[in-house]
C-alpha positions in Angstrom: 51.0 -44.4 -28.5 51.5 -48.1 -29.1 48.2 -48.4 -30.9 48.6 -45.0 -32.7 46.3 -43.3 -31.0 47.2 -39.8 -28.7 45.0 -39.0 -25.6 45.4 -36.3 -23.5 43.7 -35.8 -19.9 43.5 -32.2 -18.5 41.9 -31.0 -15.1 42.2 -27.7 -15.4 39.8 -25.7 -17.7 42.3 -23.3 -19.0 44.5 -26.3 -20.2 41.7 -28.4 -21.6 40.3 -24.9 -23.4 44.4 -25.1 -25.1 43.9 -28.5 -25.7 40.5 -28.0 -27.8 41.7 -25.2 -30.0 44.6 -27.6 -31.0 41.8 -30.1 -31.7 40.9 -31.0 -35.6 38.0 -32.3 -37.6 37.7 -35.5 -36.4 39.0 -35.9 -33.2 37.4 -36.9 -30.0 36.7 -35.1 -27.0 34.6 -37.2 -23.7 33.9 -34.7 -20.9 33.5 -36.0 -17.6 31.6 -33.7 -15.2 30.3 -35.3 -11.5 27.7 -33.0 -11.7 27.1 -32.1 -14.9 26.7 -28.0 -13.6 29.8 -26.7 -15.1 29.3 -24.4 -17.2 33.0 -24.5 -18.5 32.3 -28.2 -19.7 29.8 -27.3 -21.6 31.7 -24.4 -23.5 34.7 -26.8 -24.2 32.0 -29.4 -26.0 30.7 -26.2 -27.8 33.9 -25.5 -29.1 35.0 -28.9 -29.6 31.5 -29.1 -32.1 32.3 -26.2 -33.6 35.8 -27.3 -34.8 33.9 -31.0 -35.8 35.6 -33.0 -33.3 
């Protein structure tokens, strides 16, 4: 927090899903996926959009 900025890293989906619905307009959310097949990725950008992170 020295620069003012929080960051969170989750690996599991079911914390990063928590993690998105506490997101607001304006945040930032980068999804790293090896594969890119995830589905559950994908829903956490979806809902990350929606809120206008």
């Amino acid at each position: 927090m020295k620069i003012g900025i929080n960051a969170v890293a989750e690996q599991d989906i079911h914390a990063l899903l928590a993690s998105v619905q506490a997101m607001r307009p304006g945040d930032m959310l980068l999804a790293i996926s090896y594969t890119g097949d995830r589905k559950e990725i994908t829903l956490v950008a979806q809902e990350a959009a929606q809120i206008g992170a």
